[in-house]
C-alpha positions in Angstrom: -59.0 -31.1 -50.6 -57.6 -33.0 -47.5 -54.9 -32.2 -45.5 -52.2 -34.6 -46.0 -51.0 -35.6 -42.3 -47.2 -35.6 -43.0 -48.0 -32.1 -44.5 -49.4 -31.1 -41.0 -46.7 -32.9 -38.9 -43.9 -31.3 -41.2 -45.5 -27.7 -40.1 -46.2 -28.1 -36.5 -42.5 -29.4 -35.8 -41.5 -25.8 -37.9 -43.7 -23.9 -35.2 -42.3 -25.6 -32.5 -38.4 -25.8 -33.5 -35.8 -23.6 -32.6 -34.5 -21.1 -34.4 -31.2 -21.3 -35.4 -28.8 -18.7 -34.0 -24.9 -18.3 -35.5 -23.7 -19.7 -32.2 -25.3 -22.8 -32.6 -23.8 -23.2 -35.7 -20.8 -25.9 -36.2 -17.7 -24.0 -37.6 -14.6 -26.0 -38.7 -12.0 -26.4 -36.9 -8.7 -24.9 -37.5 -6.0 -27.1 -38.3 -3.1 -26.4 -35.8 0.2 -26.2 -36.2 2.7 -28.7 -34.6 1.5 -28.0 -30.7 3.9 -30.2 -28.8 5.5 -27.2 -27.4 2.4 -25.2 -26.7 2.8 -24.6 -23.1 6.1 -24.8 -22.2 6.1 -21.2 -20.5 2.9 -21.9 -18.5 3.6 -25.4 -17.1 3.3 -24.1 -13.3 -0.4 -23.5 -13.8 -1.1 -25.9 -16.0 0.2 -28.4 -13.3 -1.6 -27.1 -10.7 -4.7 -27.6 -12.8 -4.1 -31.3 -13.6 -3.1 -31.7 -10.7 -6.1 -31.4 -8.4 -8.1 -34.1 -7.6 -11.5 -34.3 -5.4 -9.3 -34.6 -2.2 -7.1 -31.8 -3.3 -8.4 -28.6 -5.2 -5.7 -26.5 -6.4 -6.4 -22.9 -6.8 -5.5 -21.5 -9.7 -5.8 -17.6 -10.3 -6.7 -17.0 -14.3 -6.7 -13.2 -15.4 -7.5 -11.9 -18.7 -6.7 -8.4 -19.8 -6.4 -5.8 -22.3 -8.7 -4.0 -23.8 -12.3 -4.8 -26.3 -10.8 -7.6 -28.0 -10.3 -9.1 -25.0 -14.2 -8.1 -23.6 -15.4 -10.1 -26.0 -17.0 -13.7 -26.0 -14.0 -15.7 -26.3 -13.0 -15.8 -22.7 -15.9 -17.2 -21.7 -15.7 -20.6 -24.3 -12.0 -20.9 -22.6 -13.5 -20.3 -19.3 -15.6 -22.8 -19.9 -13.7 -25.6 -21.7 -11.1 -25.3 -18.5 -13.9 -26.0 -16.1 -15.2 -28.9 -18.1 -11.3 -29.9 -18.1 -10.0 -29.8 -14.9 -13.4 -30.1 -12.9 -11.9 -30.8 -9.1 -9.4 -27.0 -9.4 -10.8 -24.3 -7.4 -10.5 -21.6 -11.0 -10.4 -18.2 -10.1 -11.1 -16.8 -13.3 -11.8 -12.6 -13.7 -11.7 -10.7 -17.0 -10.4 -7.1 -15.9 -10.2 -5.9 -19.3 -10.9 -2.3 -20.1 -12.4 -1.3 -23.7 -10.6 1.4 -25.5 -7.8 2.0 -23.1 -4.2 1.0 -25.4 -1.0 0.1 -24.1 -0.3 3.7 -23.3 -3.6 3.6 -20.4 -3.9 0.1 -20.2 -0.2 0.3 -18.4 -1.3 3.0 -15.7 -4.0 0.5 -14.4 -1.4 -2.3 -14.0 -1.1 -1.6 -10.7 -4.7 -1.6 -9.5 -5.8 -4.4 -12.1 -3.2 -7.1 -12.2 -1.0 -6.8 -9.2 -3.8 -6.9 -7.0 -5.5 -9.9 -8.2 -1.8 -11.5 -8.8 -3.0 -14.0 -11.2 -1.1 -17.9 -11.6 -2.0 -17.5 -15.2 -2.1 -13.6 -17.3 -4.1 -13.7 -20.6 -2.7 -10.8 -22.1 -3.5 -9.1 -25.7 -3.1 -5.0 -26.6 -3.1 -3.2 -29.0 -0.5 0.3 -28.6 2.6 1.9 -28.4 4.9 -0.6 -28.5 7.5 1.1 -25.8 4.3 0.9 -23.2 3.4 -3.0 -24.4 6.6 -3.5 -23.2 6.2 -1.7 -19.8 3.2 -3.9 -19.3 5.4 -6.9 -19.5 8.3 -5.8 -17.5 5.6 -4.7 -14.5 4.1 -7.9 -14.3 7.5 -9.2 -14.1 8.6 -7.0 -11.3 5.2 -7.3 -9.5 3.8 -10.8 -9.5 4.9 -14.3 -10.5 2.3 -14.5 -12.9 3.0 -16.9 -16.3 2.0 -15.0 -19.3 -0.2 -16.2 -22.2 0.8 -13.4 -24.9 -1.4 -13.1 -27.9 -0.2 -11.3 -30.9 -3.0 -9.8 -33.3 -5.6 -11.4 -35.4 -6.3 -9.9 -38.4 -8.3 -6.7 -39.1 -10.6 -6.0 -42.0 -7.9 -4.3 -43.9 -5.3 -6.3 -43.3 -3.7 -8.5 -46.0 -3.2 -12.2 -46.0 0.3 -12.0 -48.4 2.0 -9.3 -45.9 5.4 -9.3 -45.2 6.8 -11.5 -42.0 9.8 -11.4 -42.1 11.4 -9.4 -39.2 14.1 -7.5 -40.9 11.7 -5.9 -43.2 9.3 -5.4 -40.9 11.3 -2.0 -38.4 10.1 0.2 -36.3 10.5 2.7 -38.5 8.6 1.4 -41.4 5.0 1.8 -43.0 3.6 -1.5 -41.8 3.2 -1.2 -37.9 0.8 -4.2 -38.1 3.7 -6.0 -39.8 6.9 -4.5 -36.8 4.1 -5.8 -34.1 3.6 -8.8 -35.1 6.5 -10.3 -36.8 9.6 -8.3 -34.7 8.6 -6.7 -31.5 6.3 -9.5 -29.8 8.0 -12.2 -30.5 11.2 -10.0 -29.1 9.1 -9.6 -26.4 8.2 -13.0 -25.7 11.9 -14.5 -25.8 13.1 -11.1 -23.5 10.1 -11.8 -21.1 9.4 -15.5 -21.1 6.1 -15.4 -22.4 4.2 -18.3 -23.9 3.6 -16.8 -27.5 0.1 -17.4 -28.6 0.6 -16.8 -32.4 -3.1 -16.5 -33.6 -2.0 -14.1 -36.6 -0.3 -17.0 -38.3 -3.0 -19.6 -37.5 -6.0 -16.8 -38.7 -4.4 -16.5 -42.1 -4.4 -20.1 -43.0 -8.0 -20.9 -41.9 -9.1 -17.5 -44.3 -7.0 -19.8 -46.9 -8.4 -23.2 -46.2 -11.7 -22.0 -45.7 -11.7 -19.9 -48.4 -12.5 -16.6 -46.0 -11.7 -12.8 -46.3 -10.6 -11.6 -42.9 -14.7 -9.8 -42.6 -16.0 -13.0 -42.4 -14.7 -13.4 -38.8 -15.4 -9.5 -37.8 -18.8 -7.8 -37.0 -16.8 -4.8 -38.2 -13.3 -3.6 -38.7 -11.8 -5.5 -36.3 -14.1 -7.0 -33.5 -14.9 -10.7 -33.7 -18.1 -12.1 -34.4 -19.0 -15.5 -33.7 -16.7 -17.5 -35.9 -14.3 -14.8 -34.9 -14.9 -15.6 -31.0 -14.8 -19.2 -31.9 -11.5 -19.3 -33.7 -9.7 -17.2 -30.9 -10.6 -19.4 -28.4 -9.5 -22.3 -30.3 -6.1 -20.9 -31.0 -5.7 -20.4 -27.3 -7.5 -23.3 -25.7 -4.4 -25.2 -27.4 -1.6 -23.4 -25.5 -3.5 -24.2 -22.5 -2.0 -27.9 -21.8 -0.2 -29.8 -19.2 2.8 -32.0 -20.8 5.0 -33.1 -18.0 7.7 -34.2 -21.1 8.0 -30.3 -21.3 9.8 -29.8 -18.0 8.8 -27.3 -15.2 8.2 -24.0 -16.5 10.5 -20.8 -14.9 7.5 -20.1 -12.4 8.5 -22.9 -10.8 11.0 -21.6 -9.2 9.4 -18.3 -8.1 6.4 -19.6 -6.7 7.9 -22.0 -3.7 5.5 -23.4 -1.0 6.5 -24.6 2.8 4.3 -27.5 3.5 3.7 -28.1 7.5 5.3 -30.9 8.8 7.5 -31.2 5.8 9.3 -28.1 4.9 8.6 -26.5 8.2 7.0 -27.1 11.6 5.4 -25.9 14.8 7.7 -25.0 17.4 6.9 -23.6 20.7 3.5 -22.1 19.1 5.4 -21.2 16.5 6.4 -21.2 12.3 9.3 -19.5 11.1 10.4 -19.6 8.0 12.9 -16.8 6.1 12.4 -16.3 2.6 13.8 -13.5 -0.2 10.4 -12.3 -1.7 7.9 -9.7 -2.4 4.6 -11.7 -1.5 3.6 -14.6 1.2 0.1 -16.3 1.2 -1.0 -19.0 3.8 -2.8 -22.1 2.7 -5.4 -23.4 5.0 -7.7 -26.1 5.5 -11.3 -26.3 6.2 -12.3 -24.4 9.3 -12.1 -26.1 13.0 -11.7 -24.5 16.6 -8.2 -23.1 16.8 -6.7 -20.1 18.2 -5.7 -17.2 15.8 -2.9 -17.2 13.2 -0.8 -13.8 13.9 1.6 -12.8 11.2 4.9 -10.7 11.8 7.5 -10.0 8.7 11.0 -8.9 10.1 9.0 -8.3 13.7 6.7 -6.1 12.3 2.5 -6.5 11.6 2.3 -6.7 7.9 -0.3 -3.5 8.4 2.8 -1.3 9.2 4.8 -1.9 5.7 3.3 1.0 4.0 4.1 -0.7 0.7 0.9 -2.8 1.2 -1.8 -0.3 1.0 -3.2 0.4 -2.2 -5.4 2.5 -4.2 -8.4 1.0 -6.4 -9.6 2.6 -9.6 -10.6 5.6 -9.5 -14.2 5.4 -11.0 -16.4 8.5 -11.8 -20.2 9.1 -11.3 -21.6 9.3 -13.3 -19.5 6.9 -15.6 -18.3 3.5 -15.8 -15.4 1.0 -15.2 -12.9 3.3 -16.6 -10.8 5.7 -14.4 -10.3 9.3 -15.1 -7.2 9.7 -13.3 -4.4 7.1 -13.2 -1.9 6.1 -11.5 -2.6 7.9 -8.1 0.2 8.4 -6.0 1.1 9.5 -2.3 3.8 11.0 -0.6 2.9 10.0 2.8 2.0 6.4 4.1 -1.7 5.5 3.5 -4.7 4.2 5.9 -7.5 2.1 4.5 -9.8 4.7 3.8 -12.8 5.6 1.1 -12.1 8.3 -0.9 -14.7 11.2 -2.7 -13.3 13.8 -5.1 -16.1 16.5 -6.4 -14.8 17.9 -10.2 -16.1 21.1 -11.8 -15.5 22.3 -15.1 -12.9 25.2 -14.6 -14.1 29.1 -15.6 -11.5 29.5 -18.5 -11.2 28.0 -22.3 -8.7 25.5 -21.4 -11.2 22.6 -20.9 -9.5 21.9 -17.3 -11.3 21.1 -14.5 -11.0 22.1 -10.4 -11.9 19.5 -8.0 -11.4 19.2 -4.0 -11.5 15.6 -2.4 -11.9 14.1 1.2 -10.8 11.0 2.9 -13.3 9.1 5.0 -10.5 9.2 7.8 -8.2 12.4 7.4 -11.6 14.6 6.2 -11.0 17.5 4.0 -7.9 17.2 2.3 -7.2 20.2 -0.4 -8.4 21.8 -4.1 -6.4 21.7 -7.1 -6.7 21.6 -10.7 -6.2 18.7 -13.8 -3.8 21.2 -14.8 -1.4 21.2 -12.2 0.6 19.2 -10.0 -1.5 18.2 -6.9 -0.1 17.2 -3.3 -2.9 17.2 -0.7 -2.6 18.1 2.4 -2.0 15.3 4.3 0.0 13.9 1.4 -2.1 11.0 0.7 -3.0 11.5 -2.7 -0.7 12.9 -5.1 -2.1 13.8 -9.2 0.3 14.3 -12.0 -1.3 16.6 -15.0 -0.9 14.1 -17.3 -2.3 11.0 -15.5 -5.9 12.8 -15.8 -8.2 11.4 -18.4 -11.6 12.5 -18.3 -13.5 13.6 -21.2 -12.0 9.8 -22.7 -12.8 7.7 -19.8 -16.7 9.3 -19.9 -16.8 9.3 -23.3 -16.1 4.9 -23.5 -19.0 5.0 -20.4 -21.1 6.8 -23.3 -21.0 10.0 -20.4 -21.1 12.6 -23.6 -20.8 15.7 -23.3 -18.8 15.7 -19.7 -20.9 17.2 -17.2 -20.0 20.3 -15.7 -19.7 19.0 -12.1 -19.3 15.1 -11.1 -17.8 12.9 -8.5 -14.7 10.3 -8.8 -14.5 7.8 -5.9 -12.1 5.0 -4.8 -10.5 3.1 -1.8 -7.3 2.6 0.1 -7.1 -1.4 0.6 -5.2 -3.7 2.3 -2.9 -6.3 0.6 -2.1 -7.3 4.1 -3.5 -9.8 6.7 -2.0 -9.3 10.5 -4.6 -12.1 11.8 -6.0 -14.9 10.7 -9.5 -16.1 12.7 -11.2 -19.0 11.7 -15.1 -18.0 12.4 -15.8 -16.4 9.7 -13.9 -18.9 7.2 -16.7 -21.3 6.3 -17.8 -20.9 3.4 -17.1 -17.3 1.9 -15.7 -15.7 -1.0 -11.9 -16.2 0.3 -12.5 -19.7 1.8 -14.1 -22.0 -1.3 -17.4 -24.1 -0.2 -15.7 -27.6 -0.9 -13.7 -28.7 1.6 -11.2 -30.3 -0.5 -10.5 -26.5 -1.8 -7.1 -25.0 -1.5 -7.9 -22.0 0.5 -5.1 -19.3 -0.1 -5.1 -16.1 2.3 -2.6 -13.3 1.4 -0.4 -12.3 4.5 1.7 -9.7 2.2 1.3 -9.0 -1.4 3.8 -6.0 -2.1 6.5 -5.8 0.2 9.9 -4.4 -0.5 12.2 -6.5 -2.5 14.9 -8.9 -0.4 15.3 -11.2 2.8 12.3 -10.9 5.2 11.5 -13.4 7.9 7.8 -14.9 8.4 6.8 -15.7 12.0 3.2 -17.1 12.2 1.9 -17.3 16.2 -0.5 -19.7 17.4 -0.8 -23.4 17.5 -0.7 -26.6 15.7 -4.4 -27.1 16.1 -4.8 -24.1 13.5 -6.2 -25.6 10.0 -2.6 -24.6 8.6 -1.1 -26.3 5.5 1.6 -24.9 3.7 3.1 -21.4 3.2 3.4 -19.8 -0.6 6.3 -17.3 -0.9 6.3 -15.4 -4.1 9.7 -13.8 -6.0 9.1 -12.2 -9.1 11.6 -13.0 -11.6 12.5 -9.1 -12.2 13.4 -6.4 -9.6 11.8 -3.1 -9.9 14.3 -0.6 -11.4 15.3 2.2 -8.7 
């Protein structure tokens, strides 16, 4: 018998073809609701993104957060679809997110996650007690002059596609929590915060319904997203993320102003002055050239003596992972940028707690205590609640089981301060983008007390200076 050669050609292009993977596979598209006032509470960003042209990069700060809904793959297709976008903006894009850790953790890392990256643009979903989903909000209000992208919940392997939306059967202190969430206290939420509301509940149901779907079909289990899942996320908020200049400026506007140089302001006598009501200041410069130093003074003072701008990282375990086993950390006493090592041993009693003693790189030894009590070290530099400890969790999502008897917790005092500005060490790095065109943004203060405060930069007008960025956030911190 022969071989017939379209027999032979039909086989070797089987060997050699691809296999086909589920991401490669086409999924519909959902069909959207009316979007024309998608965006409207994230026009500043949006803006600045379709704004920048090859002569002018805008930076724009992106951070997503919350917890393993958020890990997932569906940042990274709207990662990806904004670069291919907006292909002259410098994105500064991080995912900070932290599996397993609920409103009620998720808001003691607010601090250490989001105000010290403060994002343009927060991508924000949670699941959790609803009182501390709401804390979340107000901090970011008090604390950065981020916009918000606020996603309500997708929908869960048990969850029904005929449930009741209507807010005033849906209360707090009723049997569908899924149901209070998601039709009453987020969209409270949203109007009381000025969110942009992502509502990806609504949108899920009708694809399941159009596409003739049961909610499993986008999970991998009970709740996480495969790849439909990822895909149909990122869909629903890839179309909030617009620039319509019909829609007016957003309210960030008005907290986020800039001082350009030879418009708003000027050199004078080797000097900039500017006085501003604000918690945070950034300089914008241009690419680097021989100049003298920038030197920064707020109300006559280095921005290195407001104690208010030293900060504490996570504090991460070893062994362990991303997740900290004590938060917030506190002090008493103004910090120094300083490394930190804490040793932990599992206590002698049948209370599970644990002693530890910790150092600082500068002040040395600084005291013992135990996860039980109330800790104030010595030098007052650190202070630990009993509540804000979190161990046996915090190993347990770093799959650190059972908790070892004795381990070590790290982290660092660091600066959200810059008393001096050189320009030798500007081109390129991490801070200072590679493309000259970038918008280069250097934080002078990101923290400071609420109120008036006056800005005086030193040095001359040969200095690669553009503009100054004063930031107000929209809430003040209650007392």
């Amino acid at each position: 018998m022969r071989n017939n050669p379209f027999t032979i050609l039909l086989l070797g292009l089987l060997l050699i073809a691809k296999p086909v993977r589920a991401a490669d596979v086409a999924f519909p598209p959902p069909k959207l609701p009316d979007i024309s006032q998608h965006g409207r509470n994230i026009q500043r960003t949006m803006r600045l993104l379709a704004e920048s042209t090859p002569e002018h990069r805008n930076t724009v700060r992106i951070l997503f957060y919350g917890q393993s809904i958020t890990e997932q793959h569906w940042p990274v297709i709207v990662t990806d679809d904004l670069r291919a976008r907006f292909p002259h903006a410098n994105l500064v894009i991080e995912n900070r997110a932290l599996g397993g850790f609920a409103s009620q953790m998720l808001v003691r890392c607010v601090e250490t996650d989001v105000v010290s990256f403060q994002p343009d643009l927060l991508v924000f979903h949670v699941f959790g007690a609803h009182d501390k989903y709401e804390d979340i909000l107000r901090l970011v209000r008090e604390r950065t002059t981020a916009e918000i992208l606020q996603q309500n919940d997708h929908l869960g392997a048990k969850d029904r596609l005929d449930e009741e939306t209507d807010p005033a059967k849906n209360p707090p202190n009723g049997n569908a929590w899924a149901g209070f969430m998601n039709y009453n206290w987020l969209p409270k939420l949203a109007g009381k915060y000025g969110t942009e509301f992502c509502d990806q509940r609504a949108i899920w149901k009708e694809y399941l319904l159009a596409n003739q779907l049961t909610p499993q079909a986008l999970l991998k289990d009970g709740v996480h997203l495969n790849d439909h899942g990822n895909f149909l996320m990122a869909e629903i908020v890839k179309a909030h993320l617009r620039y319509d200049p019909k829609l007016g400026p957003s309210p960030a506007e008005t907290w986020v102003k800039t001082f350009t140089l030879g418009k708003d302001t000027t050199w004078s006598a080797g000097k900039v002055r500017v006085d501003f009501e604000g918690t945070g200041v950034d300089v914008i410069v241009g690419p680097s050239r021989e100049s003298k130093p920038l030197t920064f003074l707020i109300d006559g003072r280095k921005p290195s003596e407001f104690p208010e701008l030293y900060a504490f990282t996570r504090a991460l375990p070893r062994p362990g992972g991303k997740w900290p086993v004590v938060a917030p950390l506190h002090a008493e006493r103004p910090l120094v940028l300083e490394h930190w090592e804490m040793q932990v041993r599992e206590a002698a009693d049948e209370d599970k707690h644990f002693t530890f003693s910790l150092a600082g790189t500068k002040i040395g030894a600084d005291g013992e205590g135990r996860s039980d009590q109330r800790f104030v070290s010595k030098s007052g530099r650190v202070v630990i609640e009993p509540q804000d400890w979190n161990i046996s969790y915090a190993l347990g999502l770093a799959k650190v089981k059972p908790v070892p008897p004795q381990f070590s917790v790290s982290w660092d005092i660091v600066p959200r301060f810059t008393d001096e500005l050189t320009f030798a060490w500007m081109q390129p790095n991490d801070r200072l983008p590679a493309q000259p065109a970038s918008e280069s943004i250097v934080s002078v203060a990101n923290g400071l007390p609420p109120g008036k405060h006056t800005l005086e930069i030193t040095g001359d007008a040969s200095a690669p200076l553009i503009a100054i960025r004063i930031h107000t956030p929209p809430l003040k911190a209650k007392p």
